[in-house]
PyMOL Python script that loads the backbone (N, CA, C, O; Angstrom):
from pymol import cmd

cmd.read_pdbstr("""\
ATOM      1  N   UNK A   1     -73.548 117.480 -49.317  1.00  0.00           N
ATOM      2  CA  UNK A   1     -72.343 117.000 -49.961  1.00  0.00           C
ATOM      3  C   UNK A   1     -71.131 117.081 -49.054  1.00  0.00           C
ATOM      4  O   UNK A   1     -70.356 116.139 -49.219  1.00  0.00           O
ATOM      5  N   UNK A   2     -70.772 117.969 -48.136  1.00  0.00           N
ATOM      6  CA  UNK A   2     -69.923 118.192 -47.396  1.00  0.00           C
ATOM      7  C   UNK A   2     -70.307 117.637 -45.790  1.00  0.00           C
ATOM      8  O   UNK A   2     -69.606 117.672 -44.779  1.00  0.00           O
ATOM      9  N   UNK A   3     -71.163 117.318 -45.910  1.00  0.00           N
ATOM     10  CA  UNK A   3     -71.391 116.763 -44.158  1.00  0.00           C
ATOM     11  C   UNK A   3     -70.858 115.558 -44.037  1.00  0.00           C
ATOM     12  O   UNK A   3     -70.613 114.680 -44.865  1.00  0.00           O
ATOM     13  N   UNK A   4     -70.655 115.665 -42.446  1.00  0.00           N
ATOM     14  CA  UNK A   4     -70.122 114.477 -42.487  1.00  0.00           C
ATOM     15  C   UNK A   4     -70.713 113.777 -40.808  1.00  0.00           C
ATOM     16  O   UNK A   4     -70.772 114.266 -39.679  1.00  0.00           O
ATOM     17  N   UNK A   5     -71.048 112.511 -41.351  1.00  0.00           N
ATOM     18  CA  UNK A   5     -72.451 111.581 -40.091  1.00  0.00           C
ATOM     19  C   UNK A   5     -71.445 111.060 -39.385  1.00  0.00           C
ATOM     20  O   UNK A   5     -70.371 110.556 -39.713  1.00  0.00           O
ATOM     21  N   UNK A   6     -72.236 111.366 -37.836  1.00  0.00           N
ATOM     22  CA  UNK A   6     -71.351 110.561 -36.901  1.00  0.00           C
ATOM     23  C   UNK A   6     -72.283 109.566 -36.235  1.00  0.00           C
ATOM     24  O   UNK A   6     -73.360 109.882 -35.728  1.00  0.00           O
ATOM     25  N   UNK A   7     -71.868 108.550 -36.270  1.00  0.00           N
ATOM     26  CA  UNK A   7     -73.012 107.503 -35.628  1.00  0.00           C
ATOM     27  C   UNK A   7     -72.428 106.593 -34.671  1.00  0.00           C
ATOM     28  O   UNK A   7     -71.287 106.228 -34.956  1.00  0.00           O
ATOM     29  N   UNK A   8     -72.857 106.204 -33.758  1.00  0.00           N
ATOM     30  CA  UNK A   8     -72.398 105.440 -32.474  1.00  0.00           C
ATOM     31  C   UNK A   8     -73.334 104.762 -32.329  1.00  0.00           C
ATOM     32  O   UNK A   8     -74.479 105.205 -32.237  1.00  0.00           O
ATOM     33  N   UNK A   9     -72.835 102.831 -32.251  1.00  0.00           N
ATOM     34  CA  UNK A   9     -74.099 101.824 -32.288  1.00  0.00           C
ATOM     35  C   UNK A   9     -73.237 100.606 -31.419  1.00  0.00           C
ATOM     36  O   UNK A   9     -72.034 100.343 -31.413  1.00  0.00           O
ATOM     37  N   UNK A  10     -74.196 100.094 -30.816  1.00  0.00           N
ATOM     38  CA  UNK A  10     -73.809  98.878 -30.294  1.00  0.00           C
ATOM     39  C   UNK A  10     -73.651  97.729 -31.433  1.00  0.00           C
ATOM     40  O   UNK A  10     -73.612  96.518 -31.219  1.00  0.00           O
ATOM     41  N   UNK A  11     -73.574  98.346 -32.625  1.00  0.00           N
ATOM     42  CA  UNK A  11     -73.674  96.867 -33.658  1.00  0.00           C
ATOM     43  C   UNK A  11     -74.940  95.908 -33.713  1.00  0.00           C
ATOM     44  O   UNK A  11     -75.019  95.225 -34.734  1.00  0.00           O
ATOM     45  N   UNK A  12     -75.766  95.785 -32.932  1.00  0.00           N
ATOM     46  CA  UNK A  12     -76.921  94.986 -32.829  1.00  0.00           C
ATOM     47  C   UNK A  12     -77.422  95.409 -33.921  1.00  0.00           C
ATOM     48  O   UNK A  12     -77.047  94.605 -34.775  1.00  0.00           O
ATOM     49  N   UNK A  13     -78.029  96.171 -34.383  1.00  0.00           N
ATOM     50  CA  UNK A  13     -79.273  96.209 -35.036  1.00  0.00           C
ATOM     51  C   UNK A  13     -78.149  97.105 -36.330  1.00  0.00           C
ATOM     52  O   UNK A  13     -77.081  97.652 -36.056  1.00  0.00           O
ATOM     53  N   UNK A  14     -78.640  97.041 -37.385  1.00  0.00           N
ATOM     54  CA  UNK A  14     -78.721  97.858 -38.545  1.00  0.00           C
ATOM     55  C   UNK A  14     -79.811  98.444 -39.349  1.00  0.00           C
ATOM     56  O   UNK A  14     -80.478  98.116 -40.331  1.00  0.00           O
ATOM     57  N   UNK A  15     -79.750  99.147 -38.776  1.00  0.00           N
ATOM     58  CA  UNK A  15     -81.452 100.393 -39.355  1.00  0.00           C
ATOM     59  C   UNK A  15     -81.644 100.031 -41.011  1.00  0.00           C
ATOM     60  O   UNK A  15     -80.680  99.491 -41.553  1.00  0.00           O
ATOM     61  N   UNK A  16     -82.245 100.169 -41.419  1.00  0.00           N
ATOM     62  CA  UNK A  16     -82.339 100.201 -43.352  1.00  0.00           C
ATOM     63  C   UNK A  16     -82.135 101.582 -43.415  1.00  0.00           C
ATOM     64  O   UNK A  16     -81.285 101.707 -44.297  1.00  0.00           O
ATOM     65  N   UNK A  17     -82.453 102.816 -42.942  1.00  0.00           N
ATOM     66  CA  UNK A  17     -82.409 104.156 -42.588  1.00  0.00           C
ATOM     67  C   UNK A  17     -81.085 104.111 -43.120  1.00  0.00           C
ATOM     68  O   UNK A  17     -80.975 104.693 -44.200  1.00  0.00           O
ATOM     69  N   UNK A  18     -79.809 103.463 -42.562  1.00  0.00           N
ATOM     70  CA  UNK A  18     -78.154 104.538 -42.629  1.00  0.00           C
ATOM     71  C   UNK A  18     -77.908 103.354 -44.259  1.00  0.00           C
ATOM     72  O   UNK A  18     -77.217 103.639 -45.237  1.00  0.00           O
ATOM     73  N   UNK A  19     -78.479 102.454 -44.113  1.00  0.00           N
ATOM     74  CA  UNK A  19     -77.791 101.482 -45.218  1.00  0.00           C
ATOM     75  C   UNK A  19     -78.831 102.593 -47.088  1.00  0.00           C
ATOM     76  O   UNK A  19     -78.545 102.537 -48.284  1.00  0.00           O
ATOM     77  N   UNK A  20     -79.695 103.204 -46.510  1.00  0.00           N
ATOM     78  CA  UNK A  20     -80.344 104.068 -47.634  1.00  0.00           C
ATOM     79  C   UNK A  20     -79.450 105.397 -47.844  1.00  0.00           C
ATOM     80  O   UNK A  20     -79.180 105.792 -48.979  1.00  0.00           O
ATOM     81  N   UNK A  21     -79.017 106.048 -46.704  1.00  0.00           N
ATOM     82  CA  UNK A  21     -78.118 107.106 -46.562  1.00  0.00           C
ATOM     83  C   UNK A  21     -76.751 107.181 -46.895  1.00  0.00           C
ATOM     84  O   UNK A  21     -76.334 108.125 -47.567  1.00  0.00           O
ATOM     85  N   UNK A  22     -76.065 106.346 -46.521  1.00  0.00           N
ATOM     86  CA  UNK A  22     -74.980 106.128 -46.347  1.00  0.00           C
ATOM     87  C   UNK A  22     -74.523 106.574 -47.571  1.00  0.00           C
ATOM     88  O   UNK A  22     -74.017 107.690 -47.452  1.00  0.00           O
ATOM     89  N   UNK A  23     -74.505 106.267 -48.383  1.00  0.00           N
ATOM     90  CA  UNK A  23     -73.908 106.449 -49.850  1.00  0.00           C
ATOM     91  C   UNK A  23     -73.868 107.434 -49.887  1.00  0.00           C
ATOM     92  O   UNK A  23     -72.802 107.859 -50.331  1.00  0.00           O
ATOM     93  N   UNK A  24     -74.870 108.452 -49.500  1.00  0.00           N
ATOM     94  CA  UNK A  24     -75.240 109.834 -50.243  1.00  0.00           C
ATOM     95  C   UNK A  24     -73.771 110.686 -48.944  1.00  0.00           C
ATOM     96  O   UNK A  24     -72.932 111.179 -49.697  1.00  0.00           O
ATOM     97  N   UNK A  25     -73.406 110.893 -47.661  1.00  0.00           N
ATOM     98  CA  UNK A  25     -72.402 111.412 -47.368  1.00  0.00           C
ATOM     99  C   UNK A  25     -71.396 110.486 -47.888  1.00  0.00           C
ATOM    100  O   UNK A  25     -71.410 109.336 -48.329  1.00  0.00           O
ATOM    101  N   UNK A  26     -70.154 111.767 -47.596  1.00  0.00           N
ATOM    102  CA  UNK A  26     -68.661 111.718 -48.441  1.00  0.00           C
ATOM    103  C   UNK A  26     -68.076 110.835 -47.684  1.00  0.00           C
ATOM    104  O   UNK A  26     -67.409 109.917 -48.161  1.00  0.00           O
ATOM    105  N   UNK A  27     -68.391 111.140 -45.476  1.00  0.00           N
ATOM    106  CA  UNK A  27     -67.545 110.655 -45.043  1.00  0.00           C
ATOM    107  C   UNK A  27     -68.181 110.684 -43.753  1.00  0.00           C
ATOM    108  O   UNK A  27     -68.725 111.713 -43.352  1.00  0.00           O
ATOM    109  N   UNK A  28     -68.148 109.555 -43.030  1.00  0.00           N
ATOM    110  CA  UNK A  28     -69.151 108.944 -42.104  1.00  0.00           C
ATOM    111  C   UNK A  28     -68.319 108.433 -40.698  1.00  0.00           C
ATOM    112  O   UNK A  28     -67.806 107.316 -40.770  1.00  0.00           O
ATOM    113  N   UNK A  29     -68.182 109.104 -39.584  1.00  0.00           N
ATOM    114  CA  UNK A  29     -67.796 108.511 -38.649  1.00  0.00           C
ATOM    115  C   UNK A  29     -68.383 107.730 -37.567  1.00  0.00           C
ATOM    116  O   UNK A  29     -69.011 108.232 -36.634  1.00  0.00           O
ATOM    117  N   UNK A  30     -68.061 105.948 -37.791  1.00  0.00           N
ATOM    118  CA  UNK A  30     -68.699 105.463 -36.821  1.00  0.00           C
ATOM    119  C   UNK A  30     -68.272 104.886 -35.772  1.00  0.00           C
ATOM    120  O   UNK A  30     -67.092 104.610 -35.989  1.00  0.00           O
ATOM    121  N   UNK A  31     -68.521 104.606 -34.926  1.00  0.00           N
ATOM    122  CA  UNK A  31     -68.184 104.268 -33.672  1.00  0.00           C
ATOM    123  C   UNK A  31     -68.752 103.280 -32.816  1.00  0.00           C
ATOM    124  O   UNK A  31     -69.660 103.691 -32.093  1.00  0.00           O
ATOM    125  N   UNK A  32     -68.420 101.997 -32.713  1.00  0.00           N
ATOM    126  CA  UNK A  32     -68.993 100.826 -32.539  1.00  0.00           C
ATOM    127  C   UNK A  32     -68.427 100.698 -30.970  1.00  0.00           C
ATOM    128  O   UNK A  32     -67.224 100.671 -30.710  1.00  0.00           O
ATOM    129  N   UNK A  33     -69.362 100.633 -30.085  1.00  0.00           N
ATOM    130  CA  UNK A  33     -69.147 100.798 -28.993  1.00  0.00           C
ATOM    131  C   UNK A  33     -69.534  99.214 -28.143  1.00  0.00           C
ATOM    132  O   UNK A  33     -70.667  98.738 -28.063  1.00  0.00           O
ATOM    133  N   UNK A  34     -68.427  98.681 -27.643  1.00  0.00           N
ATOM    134  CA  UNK A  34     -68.417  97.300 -26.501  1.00  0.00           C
ATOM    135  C   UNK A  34     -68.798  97.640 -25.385  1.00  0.00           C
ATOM    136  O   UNK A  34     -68.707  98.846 -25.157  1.00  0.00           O
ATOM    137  N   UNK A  35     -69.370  96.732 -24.253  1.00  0.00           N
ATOM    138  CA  UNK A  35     -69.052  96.747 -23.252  1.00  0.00           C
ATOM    139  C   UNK A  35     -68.539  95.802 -22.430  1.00  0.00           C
ATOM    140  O   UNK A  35     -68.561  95.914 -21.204  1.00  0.00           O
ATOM    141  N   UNK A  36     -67.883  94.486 -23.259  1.00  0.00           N
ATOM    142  CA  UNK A  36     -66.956  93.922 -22.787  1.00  0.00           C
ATOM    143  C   UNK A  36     -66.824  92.702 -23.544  1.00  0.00           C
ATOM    144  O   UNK A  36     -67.230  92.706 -24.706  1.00  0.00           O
ATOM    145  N   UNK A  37     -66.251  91.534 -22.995  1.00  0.00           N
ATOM    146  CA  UNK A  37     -65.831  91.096 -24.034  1.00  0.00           C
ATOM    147  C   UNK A  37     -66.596  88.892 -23.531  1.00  0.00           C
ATOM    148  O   UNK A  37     -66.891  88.405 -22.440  1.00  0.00           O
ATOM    149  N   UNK A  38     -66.608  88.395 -24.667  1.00  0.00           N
ATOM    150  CA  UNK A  38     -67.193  86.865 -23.961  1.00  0.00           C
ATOM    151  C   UNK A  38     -68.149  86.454 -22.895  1.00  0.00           C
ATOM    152  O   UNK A  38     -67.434  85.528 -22.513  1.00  0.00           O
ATOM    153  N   UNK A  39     -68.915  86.401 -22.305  1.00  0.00           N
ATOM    154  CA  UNK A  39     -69.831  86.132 -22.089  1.00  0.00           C
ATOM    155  C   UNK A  39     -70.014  87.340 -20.809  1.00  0.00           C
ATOM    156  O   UNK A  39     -70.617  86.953 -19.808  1.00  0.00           O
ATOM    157  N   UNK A  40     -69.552  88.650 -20.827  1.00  0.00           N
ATOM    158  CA  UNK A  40     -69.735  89.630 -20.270  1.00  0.00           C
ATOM    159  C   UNK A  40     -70.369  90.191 -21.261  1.00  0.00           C
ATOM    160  O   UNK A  40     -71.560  90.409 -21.039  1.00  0.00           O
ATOM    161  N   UNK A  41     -69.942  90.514 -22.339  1.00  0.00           N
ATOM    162  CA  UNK A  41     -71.006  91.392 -23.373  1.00  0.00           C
ATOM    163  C   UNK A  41     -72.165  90.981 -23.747  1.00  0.00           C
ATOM    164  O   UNK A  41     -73.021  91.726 -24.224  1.00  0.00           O
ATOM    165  N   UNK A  42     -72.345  89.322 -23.499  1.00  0.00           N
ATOM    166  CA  UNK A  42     -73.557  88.698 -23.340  1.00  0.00           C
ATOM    167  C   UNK A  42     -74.366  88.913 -22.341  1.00  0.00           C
ATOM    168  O   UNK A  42     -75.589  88.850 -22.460  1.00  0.00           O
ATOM    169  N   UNK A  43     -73.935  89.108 -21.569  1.00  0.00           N
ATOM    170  CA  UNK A  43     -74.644  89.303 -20.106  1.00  0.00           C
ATOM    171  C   UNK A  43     -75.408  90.813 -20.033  1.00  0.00           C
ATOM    172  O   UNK A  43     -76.628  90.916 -19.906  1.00  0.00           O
ATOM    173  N   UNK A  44     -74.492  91.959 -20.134  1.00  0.00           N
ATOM    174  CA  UNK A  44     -74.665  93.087 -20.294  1.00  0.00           C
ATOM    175  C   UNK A  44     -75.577  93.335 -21.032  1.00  0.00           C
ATOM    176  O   UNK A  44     -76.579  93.870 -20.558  1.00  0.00           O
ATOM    177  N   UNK A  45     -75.488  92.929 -22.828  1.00  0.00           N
ATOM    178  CA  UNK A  45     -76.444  93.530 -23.622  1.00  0.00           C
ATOM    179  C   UNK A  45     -77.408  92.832 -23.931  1.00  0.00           C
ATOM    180  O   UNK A  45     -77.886  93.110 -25.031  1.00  0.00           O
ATOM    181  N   UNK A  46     -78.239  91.423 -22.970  1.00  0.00           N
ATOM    182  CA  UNK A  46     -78.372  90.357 -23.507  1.00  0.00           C
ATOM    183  C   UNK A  46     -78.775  89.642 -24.563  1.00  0.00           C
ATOM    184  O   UNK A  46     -79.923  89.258 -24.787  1.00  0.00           O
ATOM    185  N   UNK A  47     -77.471  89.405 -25.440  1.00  0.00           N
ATOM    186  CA  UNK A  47     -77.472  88.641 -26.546  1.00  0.00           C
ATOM    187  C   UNK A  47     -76.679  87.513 -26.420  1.00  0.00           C
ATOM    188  O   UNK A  47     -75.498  87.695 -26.125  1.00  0.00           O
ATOM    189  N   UNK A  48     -77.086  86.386 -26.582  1.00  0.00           N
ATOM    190  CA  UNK A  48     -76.379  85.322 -26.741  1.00  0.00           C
ATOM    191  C   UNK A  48     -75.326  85.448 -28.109  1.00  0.00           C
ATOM    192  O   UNK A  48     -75.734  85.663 -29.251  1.00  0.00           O
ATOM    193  N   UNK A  49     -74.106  85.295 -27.788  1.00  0.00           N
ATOM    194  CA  UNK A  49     -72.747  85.372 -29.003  1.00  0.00           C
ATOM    195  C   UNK A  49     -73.189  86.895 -29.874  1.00  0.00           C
ATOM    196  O   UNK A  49     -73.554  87.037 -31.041  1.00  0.00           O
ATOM    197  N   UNK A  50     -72.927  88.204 -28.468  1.00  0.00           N
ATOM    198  CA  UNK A  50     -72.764  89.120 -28.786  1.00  0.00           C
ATOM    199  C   UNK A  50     -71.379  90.065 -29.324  1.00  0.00           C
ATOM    200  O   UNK A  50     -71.218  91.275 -29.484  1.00  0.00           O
ATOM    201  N   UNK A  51     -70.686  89.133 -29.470  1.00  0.00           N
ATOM    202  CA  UNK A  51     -69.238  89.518 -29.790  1.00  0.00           C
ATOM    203  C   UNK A  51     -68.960  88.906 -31.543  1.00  0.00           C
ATOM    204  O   UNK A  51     -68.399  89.500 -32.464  1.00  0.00           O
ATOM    205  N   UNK A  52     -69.604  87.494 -31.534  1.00  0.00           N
ATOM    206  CA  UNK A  52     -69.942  87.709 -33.255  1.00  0.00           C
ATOM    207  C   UNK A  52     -71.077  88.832 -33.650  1.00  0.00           C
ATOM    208  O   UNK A  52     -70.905  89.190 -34.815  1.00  0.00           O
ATOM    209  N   UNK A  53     -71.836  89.283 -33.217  1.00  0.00           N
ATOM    210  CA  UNK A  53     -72.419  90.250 -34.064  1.00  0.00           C
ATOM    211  C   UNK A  53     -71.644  91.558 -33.855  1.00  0.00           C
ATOM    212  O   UNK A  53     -71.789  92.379 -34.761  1.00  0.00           O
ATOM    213  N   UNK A  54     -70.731  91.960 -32.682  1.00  0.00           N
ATOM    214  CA  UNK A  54     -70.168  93.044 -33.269  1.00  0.00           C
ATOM    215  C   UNK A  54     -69.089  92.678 -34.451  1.00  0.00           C
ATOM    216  O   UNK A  54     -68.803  93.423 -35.388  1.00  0.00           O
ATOM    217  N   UNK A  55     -68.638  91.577 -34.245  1.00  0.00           N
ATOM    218  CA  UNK A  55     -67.646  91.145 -35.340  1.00  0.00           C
ATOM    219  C   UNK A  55     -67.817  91.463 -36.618  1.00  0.00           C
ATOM    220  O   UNK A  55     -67.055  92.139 -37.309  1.00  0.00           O
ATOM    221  N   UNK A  56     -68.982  90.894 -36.977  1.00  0.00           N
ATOM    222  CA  UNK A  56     -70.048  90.764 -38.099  1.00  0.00           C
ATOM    223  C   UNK A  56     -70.191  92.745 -38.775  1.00  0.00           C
ATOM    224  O   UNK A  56     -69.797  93.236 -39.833  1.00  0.00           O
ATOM    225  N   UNK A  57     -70.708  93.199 -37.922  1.00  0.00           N
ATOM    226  CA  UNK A  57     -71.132  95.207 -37.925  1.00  0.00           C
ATOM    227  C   UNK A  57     -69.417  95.352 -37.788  1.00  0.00           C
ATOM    228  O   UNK A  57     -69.193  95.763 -38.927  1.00  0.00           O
ATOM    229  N   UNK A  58     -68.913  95.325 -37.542  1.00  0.00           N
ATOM    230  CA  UNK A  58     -67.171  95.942 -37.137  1.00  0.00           C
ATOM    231  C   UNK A  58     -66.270  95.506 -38.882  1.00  0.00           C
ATOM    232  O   UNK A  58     -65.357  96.191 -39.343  1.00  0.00           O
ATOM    233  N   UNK A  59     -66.776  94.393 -39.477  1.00  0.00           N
ATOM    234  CA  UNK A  59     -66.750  93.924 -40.548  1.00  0.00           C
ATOM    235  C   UNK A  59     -67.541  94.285 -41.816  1.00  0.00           C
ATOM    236  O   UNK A  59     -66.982  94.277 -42.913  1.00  0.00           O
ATOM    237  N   UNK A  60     -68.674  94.562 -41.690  1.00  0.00           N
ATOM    238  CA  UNK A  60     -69.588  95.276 -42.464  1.00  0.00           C
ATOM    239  C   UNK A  60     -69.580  96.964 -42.808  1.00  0.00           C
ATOM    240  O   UNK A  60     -69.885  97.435 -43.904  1.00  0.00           O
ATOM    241  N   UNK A  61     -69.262  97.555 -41.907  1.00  0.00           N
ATOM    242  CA  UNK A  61     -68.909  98.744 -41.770  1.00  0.00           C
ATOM    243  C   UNK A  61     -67.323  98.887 -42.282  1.00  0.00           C
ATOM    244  O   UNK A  61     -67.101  99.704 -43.176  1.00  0.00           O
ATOM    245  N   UNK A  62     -66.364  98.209 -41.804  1.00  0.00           N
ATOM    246  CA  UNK A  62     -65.471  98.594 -42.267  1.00  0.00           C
ATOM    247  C   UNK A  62     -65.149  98.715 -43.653  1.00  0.00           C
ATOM    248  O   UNK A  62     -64.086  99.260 -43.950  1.00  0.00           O
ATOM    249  N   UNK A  63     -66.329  98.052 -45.035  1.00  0.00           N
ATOM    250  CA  UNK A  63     -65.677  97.479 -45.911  1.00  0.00           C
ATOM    251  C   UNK A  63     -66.642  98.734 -46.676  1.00  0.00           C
ATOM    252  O   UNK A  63     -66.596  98.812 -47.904  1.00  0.00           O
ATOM    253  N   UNK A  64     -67.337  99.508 -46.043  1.00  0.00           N
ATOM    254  CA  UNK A  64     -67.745 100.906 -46.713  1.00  0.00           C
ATOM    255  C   UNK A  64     -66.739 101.784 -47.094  1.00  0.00           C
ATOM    256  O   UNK A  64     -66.133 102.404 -46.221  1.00  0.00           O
ATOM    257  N   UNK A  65     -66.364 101.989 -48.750  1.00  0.00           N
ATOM    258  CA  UNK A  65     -65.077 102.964 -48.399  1.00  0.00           C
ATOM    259  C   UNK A  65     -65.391 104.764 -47.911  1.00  0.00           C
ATOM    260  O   UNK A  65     -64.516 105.610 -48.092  1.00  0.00           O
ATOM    261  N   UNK A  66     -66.391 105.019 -47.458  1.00  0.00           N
ATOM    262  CA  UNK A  66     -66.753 105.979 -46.971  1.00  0.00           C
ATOM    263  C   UNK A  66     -66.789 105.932 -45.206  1.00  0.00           C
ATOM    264  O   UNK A  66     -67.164 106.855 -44.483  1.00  0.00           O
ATOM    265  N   UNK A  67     -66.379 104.830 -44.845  1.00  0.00           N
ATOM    266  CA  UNK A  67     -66.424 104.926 -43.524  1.00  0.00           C
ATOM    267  C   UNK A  67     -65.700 104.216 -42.648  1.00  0.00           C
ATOM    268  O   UNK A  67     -65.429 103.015 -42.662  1.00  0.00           O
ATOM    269  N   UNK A  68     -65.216 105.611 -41.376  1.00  0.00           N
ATOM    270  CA  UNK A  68     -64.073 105.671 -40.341  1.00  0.00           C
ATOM    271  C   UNK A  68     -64.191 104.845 -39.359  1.00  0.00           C
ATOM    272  O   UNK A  68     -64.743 105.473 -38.456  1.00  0.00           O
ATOM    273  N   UNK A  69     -63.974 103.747 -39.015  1.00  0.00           N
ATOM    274  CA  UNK A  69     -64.985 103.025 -38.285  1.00  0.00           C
ATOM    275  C   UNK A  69     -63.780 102.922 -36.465  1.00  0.00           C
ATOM    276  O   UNK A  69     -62.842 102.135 -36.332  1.00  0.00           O
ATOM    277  N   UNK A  70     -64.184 103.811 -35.523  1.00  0.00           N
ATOM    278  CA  UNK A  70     -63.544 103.423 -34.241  1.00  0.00           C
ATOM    279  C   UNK A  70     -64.345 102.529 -33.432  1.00  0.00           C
ATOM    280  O   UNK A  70     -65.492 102.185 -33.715  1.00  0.00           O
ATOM    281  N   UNK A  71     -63.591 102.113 -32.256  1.00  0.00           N
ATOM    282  CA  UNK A  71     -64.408 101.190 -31.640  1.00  0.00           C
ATOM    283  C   UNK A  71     -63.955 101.799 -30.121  1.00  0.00           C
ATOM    284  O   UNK A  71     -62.849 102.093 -29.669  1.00  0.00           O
ATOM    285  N   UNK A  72     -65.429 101.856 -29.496  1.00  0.00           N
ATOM    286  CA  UNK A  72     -65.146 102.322 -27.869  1.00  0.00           C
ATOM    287  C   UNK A  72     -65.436 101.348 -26.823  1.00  0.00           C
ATOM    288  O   UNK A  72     -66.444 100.662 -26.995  1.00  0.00           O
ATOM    289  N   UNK A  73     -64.831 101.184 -25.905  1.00  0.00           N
ATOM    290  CA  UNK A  73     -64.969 100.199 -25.076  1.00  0.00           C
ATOM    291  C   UNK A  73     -65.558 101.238 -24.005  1.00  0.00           C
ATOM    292  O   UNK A  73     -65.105 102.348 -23.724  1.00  0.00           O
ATOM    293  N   UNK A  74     -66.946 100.441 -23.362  1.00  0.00           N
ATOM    294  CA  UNK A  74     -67.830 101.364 -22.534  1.00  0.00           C
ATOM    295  C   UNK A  74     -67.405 101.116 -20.988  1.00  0.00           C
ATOM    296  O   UNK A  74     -68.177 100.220 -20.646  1.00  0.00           O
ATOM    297  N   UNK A  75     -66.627 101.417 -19.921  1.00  0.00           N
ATOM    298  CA  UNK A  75     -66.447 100.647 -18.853  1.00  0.00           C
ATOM    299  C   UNK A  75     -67.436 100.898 -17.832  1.00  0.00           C
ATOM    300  O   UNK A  75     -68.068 101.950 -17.744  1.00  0.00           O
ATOM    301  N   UNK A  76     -67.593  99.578 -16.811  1.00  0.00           N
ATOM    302  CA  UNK A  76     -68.647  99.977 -16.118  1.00  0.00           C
ATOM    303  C   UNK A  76     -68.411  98.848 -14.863  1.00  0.00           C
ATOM    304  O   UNK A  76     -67.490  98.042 -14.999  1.00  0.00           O
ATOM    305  N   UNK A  77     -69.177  98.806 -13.757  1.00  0.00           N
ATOM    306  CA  UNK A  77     -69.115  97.463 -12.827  1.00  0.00           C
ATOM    307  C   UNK A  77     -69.112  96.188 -12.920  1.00  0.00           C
ATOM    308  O   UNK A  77     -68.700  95.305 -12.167  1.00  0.00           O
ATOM    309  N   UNK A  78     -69.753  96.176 -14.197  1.00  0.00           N
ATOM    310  CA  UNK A  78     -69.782  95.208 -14.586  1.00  0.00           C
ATOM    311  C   UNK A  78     -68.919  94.285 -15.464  1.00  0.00           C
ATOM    312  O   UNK A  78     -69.136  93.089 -15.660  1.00  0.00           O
ATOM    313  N   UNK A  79     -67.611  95.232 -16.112  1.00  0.00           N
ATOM    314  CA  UNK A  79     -66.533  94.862 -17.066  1.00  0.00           C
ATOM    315  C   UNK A  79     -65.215  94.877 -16.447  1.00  0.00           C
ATOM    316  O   UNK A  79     -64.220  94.254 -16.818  1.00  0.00           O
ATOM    317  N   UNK A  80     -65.357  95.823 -15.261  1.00  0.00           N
ATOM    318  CA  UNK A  80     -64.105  96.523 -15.218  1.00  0.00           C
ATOM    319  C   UNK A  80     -63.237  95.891 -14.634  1.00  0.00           C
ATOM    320  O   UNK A  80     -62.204  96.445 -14.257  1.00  0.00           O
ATOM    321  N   UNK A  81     -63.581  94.028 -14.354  1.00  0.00           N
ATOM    322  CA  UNK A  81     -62.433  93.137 -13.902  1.00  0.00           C
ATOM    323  C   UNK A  81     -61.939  92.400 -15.199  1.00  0.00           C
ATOM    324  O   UNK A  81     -60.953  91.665 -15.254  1.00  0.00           O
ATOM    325  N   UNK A  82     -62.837  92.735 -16.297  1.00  0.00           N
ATOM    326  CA  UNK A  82     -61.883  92.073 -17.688  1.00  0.00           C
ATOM    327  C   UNK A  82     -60.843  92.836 -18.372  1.00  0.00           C
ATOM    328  O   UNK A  82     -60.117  92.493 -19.305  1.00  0.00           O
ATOM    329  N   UNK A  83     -60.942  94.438 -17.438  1.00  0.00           N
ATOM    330  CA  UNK A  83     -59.924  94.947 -18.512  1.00  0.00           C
ATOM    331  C   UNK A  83     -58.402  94.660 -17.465  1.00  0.00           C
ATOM    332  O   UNK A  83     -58.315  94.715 -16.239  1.00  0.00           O
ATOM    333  N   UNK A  84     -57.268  94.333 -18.551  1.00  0.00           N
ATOM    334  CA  UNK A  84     -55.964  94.741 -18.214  1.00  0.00           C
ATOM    335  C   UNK A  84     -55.135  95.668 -18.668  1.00  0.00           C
ATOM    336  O   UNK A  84     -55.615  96.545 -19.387  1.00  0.00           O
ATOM    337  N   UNK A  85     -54.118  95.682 -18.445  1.00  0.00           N
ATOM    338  CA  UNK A  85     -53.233  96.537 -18.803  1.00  0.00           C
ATOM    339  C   UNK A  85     -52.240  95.994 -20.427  1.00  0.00           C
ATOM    340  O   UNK A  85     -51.359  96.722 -20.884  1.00  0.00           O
TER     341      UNK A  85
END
""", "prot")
cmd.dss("prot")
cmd.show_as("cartoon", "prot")
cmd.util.cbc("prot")
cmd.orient("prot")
């Protein structure tokens, strides 16, 4: 009753596992993690129009009222000329 789930996902996939759970904690911190953005996050994770499916999970998640939803941007060699200031 008092715990509280921390979960970190690339958004791809949604387990049936947390969508059975979920309800049962109070308060759920998740953390939807990028690694970049337009046809870099395609490249990286390869999914073709991987930025609508985090859209999609970043949207789905948020509308749980049990859950904190942050988002981490992962940097790496491969991103680190899309980020600016």
């Amino acid at each position: 009753q008092h715990l509280t789930l921390c979960y970190v996902t690339n958004g791809s996939i949604l387990p049936s596992q947390f969508l059975e759970l979920a309800p049962h904690f109070k308060r759920i911190l998740m953390t939807v993690s990028m690694d970049g953005v337009g046809e870099t996050y395609s490249y990286i994770r390869g999914f073709p129009h991987g930025e609508e499916m985090i859209g999609k999970a970043v949207e789905f998640f948020g509308s749980l009222p049990n859950v904190e939803l942050n988002l981490n941007f992962t940097l790496c060699a491969l991103n680190i000329f899309n980020v600016s200031n």
